[in-house]
C-alpha positions in Angstrom: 49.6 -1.7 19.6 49.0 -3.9 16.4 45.9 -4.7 15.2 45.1 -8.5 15.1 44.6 -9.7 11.6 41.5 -11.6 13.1 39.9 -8.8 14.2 37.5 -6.1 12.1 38.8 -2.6 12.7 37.3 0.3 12.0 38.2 4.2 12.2 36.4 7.3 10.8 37.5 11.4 11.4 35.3 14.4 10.6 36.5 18.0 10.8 34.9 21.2 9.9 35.7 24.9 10.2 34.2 28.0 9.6 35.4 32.0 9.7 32.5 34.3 9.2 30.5 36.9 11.8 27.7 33.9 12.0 29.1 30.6 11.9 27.7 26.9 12.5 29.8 23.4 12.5 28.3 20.5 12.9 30.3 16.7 12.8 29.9 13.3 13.4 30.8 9.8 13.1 30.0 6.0 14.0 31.1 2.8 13.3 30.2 -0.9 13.5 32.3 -4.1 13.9 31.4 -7.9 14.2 33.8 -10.4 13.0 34.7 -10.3 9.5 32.5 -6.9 8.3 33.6 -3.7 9.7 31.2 -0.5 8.6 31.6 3.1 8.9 30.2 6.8 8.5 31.3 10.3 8.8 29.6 13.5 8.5 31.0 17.0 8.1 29.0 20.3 7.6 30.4 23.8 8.1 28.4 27.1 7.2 29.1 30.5 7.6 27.7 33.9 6.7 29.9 37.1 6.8 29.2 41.1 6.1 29.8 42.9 2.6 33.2 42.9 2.1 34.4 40.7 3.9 34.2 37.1 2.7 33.3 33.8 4.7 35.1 30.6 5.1 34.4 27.3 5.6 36.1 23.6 5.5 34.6 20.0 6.0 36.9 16.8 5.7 35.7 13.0 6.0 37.5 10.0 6.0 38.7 6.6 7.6 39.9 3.5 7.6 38.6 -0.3 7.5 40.4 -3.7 7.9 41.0 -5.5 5.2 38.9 -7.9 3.9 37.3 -10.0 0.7 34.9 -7.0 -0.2 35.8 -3.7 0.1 34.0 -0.3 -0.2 34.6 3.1 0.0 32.8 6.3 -1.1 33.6 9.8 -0.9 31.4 12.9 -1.6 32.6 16.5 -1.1 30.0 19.6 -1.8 31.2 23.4 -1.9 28.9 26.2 -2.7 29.8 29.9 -1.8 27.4 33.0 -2.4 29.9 35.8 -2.8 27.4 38.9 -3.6 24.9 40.8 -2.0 25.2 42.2 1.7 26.0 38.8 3.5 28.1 36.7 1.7 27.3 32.9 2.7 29.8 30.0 2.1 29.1 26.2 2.6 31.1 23.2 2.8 29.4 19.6 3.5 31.8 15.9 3.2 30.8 12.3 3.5 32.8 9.1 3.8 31.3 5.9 4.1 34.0 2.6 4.0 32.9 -1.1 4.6 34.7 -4.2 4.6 33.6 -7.9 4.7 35.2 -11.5 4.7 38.1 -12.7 6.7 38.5 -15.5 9.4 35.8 -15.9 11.9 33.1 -13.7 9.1 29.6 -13.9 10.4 28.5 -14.5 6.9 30.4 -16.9 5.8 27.5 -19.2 5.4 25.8 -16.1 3.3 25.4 -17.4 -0.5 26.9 -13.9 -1.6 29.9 -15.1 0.5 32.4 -16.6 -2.9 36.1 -16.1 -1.8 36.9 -18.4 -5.1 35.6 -18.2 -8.8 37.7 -21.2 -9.8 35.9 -23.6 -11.9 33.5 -20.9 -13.5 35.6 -20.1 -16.5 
């Protein structure tokens, strides 16, 4: 189905995996839409602790999608740490994605003085 160029859209995916003899995986993700702005936020988070020798594993992935629009935003952040000595080896993955878009036909804040869709006539 094709999106409506009028319409905000939004879509946001988290995924995360562990391997280890305790593990924990935790995700989420939310979004928000009016006309003209479209917001969202995704979480990833994997842990996982493992027995001498044996070594954990863990994965976290973010990421979506926005319409497009006068502003748009988008910020990534990706955080690996891994403990590989002593008895119980621990590994750690964590991701965030947060995208935004604003402007368009029938934008809520239009009337905003941020709102500029020209710059004509200031140089």
């Amino acid at each position: 189905m094709p999106v409506d160029s009028n319409s905000s859209f939004a879509a946001m995916f988290a995924k995360a995996d562990a391997a280890g003899d305790q593990t924990d995986v935790t995700t989420g993700t939310t979004t928000a839409v009016f006309p003209g702005v479209s917001i969202g936020f995704a979480f990833a988070v994997a842990v996982a602790e493992d027995t001498a020798p044996g070594m954990p594993q863990t994965s976290a992935t973010t990421g979506g999608t926005v319409n497009e629009g006068f502003i748009e935003s988008s910020h990534n952040g990706h955080m690996s740490v891994d403990f590989p000595h002593g008895p119980t080896p621990v590994s750690l993955d964590v991701s965030v994605t947060f995208v935004s878009s604003h402007g368009g036909r029938g934008d809520f804040l239009s009337d905003n003085a941020l709102h500029a869709p020209s710059l004509h006539g200031l140089f």
